[in-house]
VOBA-1610 file (N, C-alpha, C; in pm, whole numbers, padded with zeros to 5 digits, always signed):
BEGIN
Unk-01346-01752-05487Unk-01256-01639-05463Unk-01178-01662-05333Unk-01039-01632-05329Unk-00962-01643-05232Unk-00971-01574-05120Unk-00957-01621-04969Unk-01008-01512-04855Unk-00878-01445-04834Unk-00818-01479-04921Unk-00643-01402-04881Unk-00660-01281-04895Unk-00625-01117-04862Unk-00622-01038-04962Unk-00464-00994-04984Unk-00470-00890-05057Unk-00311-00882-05075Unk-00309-00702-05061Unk-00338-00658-05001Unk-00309-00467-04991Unk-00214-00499-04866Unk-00146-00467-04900Unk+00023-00409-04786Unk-00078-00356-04661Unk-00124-00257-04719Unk-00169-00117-04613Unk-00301-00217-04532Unk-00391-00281-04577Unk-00496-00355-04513Unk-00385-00431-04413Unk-00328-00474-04467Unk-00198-00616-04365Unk-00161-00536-04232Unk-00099-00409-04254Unk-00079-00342-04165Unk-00181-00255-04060Unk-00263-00208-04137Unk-00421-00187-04051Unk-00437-00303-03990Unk-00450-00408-04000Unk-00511-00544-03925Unk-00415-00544-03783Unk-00332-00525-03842Unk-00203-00568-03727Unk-00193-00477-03616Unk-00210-00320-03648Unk-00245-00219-03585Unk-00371-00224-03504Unk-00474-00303-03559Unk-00578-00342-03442Unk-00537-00448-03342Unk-00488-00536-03379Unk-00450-00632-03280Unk-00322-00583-03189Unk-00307-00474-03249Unk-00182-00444-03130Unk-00239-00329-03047Unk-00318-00280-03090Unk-00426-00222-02964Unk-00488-00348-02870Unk-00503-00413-02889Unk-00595-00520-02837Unk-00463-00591-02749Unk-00332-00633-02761Unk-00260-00642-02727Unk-00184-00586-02634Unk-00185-00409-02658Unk-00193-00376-02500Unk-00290-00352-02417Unk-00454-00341-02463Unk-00522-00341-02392Unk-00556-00466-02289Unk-00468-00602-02292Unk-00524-00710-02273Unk-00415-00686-02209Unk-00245-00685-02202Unk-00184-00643-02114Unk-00208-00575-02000Unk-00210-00467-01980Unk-00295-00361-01929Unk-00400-00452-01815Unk-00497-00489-01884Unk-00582-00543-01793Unk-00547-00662-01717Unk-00467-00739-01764Unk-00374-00843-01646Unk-00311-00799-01546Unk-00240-00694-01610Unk-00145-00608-01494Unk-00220-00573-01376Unk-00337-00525-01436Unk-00450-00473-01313Unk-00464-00543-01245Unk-00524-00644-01297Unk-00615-00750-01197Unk-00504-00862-01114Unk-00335-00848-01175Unk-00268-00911-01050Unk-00227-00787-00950Unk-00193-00651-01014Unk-00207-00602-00899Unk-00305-00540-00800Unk-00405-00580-00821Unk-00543-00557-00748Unk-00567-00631-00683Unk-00503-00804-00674Unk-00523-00929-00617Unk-00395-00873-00496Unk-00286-00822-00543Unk-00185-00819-00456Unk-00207-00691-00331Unk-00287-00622-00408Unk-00357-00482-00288Unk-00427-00542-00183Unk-00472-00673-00238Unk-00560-00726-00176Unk-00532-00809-00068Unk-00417-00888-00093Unk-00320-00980+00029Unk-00264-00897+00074Unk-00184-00824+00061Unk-00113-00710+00114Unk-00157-00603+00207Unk-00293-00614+00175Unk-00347-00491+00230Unk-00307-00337+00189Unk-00210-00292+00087Unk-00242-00243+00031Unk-00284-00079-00078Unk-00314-00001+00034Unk-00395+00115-00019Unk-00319+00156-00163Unk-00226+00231-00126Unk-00155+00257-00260Unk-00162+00176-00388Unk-00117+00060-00397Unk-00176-00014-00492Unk-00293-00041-00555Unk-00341-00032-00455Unk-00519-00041-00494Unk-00561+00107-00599Unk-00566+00215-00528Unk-00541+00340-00563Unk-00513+00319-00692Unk-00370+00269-00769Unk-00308+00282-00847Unk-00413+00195-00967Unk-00453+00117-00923Unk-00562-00006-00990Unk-00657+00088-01039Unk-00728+00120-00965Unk-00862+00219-00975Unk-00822+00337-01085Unk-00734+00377-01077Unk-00696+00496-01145Unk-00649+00438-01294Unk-00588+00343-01363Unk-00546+00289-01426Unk-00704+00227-01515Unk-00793+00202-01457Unk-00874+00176-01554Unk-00914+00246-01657Unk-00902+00330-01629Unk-00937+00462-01778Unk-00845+00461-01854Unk-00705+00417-01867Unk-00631+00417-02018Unk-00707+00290-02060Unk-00733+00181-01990Unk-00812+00062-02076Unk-00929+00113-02129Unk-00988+00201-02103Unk-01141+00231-02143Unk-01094+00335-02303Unk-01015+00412-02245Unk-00931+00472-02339Unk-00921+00397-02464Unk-00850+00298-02450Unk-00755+00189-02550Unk-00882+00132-02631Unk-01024+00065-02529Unk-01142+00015-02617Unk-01218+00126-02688Unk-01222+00272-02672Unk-01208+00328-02723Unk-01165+00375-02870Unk-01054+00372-02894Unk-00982+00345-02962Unk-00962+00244-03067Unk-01020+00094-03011Unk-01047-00014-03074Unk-01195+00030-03163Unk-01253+00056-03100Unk-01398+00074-03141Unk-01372+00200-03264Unk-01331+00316-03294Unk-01302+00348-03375Unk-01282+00346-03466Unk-01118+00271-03450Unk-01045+00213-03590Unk-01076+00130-03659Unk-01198+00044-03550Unk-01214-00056-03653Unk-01363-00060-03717Unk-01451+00059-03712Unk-01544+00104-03728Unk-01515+00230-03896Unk-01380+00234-03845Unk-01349+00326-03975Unk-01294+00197-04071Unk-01212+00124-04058Unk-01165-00023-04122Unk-01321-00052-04222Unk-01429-00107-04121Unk-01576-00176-04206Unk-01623-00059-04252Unk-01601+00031-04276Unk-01625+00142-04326Unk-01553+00156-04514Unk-01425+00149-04440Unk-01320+00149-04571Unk-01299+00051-04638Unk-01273-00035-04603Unk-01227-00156-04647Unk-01338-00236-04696Unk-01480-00268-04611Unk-01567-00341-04651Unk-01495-00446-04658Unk-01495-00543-04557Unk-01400-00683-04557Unk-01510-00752-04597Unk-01423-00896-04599Unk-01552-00973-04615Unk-01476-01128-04591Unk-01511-01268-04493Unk-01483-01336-04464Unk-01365-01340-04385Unk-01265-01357-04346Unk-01242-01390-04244Unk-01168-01241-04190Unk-01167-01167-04320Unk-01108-01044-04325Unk-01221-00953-04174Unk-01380-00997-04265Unk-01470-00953-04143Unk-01473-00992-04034Unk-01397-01125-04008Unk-01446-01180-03863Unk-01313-01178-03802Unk-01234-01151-03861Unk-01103-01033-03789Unk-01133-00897-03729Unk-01194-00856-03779Unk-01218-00687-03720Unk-01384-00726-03598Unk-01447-00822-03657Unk-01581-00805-03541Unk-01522-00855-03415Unk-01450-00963-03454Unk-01382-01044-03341Unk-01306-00947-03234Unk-01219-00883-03342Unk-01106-00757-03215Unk-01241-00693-03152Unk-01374-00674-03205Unk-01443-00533-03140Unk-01511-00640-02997Unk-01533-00738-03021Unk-01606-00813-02919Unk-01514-00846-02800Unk-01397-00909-02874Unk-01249-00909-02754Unk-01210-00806-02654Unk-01214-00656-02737Unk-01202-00547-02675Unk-01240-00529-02583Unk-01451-00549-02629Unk-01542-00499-02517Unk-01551-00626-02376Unk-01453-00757-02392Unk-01456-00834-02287Unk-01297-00769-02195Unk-01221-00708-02274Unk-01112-00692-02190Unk-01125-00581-02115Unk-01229-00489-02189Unk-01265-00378-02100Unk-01361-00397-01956Unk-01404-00533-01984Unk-01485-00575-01863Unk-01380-00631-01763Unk-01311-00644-01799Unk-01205-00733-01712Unk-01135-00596-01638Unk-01097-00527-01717Unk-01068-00392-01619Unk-01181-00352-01517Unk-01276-00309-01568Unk-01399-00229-01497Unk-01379-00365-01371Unk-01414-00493-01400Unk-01423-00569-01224Unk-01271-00571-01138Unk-01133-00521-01235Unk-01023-00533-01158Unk-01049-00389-01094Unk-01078-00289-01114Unk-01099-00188-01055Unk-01177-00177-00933Unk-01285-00263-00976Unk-01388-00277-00859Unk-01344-00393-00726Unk-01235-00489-00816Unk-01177-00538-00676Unk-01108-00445-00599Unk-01072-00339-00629Unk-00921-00235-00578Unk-01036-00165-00497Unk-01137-00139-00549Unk-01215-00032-00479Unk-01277-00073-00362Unk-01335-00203-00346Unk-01339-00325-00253Unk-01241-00326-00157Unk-01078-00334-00189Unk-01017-00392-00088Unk-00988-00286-00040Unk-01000-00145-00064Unk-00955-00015-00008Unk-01065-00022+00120Unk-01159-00019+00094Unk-01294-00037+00151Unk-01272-00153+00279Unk-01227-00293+00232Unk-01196-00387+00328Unk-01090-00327+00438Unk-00981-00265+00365Unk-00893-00189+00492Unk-00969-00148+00562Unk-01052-00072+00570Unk-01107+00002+00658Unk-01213-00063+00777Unk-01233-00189+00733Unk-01302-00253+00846Unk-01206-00333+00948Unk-01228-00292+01089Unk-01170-00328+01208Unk-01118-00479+01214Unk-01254-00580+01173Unk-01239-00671+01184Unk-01220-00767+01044Unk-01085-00836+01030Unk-01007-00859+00858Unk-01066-01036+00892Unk-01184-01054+00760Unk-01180-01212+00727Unk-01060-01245+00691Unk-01005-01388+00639Unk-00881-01430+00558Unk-00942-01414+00430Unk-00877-01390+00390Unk-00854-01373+00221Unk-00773-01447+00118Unk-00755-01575+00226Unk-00648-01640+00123Unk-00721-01721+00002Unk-00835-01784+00050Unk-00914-01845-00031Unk-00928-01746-00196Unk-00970-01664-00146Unk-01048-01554-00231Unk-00890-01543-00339Unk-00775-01485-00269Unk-00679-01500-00311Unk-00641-01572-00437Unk-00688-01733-00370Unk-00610-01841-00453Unk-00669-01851-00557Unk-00863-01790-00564Unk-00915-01822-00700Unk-00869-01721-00774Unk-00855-01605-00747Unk-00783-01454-00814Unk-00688-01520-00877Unk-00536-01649-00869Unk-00452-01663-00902Unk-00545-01747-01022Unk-00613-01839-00979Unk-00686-01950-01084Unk-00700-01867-01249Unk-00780-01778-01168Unk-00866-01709-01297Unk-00723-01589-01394Unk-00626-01541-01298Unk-00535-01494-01324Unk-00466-01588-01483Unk-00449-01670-01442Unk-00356-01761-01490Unk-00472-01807-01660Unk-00606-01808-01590Unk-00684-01857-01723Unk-00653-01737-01800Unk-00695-01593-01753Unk-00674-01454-01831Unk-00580-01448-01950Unk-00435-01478-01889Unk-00313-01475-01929Unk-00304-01560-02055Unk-00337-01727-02034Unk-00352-01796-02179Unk-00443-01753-02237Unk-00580-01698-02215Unk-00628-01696-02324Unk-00616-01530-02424Unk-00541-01463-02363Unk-00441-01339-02423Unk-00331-01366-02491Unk-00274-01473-02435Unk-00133-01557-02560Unk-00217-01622-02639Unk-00316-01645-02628Unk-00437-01769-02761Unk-00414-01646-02860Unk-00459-01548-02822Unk-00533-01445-02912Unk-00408-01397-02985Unk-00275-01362-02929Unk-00205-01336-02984Unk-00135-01448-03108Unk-00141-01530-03027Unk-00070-01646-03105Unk-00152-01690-03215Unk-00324-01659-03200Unk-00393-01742-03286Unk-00405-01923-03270Unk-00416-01934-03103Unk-00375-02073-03063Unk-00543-02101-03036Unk-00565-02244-03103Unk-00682-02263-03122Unk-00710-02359-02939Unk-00608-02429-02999Unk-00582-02525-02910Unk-00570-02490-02759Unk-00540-02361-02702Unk-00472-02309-02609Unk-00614-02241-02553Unk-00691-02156-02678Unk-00791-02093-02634Unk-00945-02224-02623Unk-00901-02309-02650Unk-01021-02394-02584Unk-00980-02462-02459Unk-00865-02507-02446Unk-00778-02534-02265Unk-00877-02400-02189Unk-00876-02291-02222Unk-00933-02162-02133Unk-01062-02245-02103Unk-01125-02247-02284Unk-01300-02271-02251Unk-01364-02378-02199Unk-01281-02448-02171Unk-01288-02583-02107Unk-01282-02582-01930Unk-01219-02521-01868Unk-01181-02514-01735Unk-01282-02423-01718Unk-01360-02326-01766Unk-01454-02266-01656Unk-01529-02342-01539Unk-01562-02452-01539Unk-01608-02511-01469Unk-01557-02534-01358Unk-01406-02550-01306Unk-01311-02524-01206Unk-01324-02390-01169Unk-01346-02288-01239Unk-01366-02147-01170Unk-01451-02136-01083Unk-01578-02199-01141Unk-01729-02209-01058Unk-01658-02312-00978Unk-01629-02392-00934Unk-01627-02485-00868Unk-01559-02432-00717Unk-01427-02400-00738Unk-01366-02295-00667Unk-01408-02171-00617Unk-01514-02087-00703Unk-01575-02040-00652Unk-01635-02025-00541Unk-01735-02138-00567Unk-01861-02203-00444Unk-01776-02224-00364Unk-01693-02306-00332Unk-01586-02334-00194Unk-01529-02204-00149Unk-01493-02091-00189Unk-01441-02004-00160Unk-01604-01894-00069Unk-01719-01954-00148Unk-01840-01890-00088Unk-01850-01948+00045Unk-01869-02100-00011Unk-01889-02145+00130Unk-01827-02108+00264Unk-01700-02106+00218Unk-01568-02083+00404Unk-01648-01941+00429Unk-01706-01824+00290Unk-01720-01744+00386Unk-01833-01717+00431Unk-01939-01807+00365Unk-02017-01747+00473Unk-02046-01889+00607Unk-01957-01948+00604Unk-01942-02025+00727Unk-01903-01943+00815Unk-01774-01877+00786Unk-01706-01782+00867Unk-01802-01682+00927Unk-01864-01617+00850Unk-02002-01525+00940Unk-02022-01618+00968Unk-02119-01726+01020Unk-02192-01820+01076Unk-02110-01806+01218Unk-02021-01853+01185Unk-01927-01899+01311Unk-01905-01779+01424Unk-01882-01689+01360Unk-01791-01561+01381Unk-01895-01411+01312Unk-02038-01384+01380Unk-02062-01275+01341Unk-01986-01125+01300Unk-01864-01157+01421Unk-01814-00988+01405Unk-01703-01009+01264Unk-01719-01066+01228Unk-01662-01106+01059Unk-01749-01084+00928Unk-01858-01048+00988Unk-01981-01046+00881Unk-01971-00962+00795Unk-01900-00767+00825Unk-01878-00697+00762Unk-01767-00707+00621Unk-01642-00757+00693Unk-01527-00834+00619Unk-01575-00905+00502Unk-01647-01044+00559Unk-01634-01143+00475Unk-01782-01087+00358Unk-01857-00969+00402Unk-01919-00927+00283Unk-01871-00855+00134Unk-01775-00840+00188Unk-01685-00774+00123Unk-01605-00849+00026Unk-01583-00927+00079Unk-01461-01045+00031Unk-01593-01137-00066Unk-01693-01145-00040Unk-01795-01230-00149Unk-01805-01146-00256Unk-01817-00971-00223Unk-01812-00931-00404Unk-01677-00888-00458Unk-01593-00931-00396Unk-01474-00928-00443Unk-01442-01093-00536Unk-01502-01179-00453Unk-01503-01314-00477Unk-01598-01326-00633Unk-01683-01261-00606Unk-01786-01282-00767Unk-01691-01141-00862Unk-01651-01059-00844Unk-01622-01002-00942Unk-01468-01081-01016Unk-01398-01181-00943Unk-01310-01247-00996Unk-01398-01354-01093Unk-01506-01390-01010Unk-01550-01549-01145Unk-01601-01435-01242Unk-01626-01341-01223Unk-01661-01287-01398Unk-01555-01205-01484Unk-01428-01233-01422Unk-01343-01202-01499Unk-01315-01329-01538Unk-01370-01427-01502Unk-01331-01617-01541Unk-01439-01601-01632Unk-01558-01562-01680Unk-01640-01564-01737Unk-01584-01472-01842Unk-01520-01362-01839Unk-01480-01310-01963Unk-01416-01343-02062Unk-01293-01403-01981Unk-01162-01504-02041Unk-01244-01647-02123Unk-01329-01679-02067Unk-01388-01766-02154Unk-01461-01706-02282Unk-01485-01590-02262Unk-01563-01529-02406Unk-01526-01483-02459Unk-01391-01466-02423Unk-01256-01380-02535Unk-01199-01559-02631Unk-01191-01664-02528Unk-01186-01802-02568Unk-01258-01825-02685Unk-01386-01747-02676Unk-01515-01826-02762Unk-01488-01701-02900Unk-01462-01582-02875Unk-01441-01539-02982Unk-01329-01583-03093Unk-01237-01547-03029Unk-01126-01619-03070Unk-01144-01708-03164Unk-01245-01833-03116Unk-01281-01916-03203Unk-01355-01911-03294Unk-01441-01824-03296Unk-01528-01783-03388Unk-01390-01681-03496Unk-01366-01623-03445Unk-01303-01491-03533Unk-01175-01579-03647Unk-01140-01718-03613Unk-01044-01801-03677Unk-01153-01901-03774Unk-01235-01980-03662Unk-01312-02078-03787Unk-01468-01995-03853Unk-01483-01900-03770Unk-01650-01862-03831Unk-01743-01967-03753Unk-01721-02070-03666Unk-01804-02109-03558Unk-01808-02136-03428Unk-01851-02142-03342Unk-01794-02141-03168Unk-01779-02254-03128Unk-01698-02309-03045Unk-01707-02383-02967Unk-01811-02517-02998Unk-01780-02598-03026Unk-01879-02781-03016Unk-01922-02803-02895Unk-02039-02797-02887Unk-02094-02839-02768Unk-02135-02652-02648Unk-02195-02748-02509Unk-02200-02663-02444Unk-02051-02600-02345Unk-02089-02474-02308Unk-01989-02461-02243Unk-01988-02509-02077Unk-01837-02574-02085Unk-01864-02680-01921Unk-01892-02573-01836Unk-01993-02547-01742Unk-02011-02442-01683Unk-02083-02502-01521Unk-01992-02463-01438Unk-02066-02516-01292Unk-02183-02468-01264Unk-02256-02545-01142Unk-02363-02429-01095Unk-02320-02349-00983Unk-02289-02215-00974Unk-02245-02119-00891Unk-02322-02118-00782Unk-02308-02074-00670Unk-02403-02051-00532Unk-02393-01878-00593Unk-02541-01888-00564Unk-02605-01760-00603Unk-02538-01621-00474Unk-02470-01539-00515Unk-02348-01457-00476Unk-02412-01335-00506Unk-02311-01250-00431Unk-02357-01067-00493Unk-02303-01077-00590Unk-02353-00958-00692Unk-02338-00861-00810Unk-02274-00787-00835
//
């Protein structure tokens, strides 16, 4: 039996989920570059604006979770028809994570204003752009259905971690060096880990992706550094 189906109205339900998923994945980029930019900038307002903005994403997975709960409901898919709709629900619940830590960077750097004494932040910065940039392709994968594009994502985690740890290290050298920095640069480490797990998400939106197109994940393990054990 053919995995094609042919109902107009199913074609258009499908499409209607992925275009939830489409701005919810928007949405959450937007955040997390302008939460990076609250963050060089210093800020408040922007940040503010970050924090407040996470609830239409929670909204939107919301929403995902629904429709497509009423879909396996109605429809009763079956093959790739099913691993279209599980796939959007798993994608969802990673893009909604990607909000919840862009929020928590905003809430962080509001917080960093307020201490007297400012670590640099450029480091921290530059991996925010790294992981930025992974986010972004693997949201055109999903749209595009790019197989090829969304394993480029699942492949580079290992540069996230890698970058990471160097970005740990300067800071807690920097306390070392420079106690009255200690407050700052604590700050800037869970700002620093809540970016590698938005690098950790983008890779599992990667891995769905792949699953939700062939029905299996990824060959092999995923390249994955060993992180210096960081806040939570």
């Amino acid at each position: 039996m053919s995995e094609v189906h042919t109902v107009k109205s199913y074609d258009e339900e499908l499409a209607h989920l992925t275009g939830i998923i489409a701005r919810m994945g928007g949405m959450a980029e937007a955040q997390f570059t302008a939460g990076l930019q609250a963050l060089a900038r210093r800020d408040d307002d922007l940040a503010q604006r970050v924090v407040a903005g996470d609830a239409r994403i929670d909204e939107l997975d919301r929403e995902v979770q629904s429709f497509a709960v009423r879909l396996l409901a109605l429809r009763q898919p079956m093959a790739v028809d099913l691993r279209q709709i599980v796939g959007a629900l798993n994608i969802s619940g990673e893009i909604e994570r990607v909000g919840d830590y862009a929020a928590n960077l905003a809430k962080r750097a509001l917080v960093l204003n307020r201490v007297g004494i400012a670590a640099p932040v450029a480091g921290v910065v530059r991996l925010g752009e790294m992981v930025r940039g992974l986010l972004k392709e693997v949201l055109d994968a999903y749209l595009e259905k790019d197989l090829t594009k969304a394993l480029g994502v699942w492949s580079r985690d290992e540069e996230v971690d890698a970058l990471y740890n160097a970005v740990m290290q300067d800071l807690i050298t920097q306390m070392t060096e420079d106690p009255g920095t200690i407050a700052a640069a604590t700050h800037l480490l869970f700002i620093a880990k809540n970016i590698e797990r938005i690098g950790d998400h983008a890779t599992n939106i990667a891995e769905a992706l792949h699953y939700q197109i062939l029905g299996t994940s990824p060959a092999g393990s995923r390249p994955k550094g060993n992180t210096v054990g960081g806040p939570e």
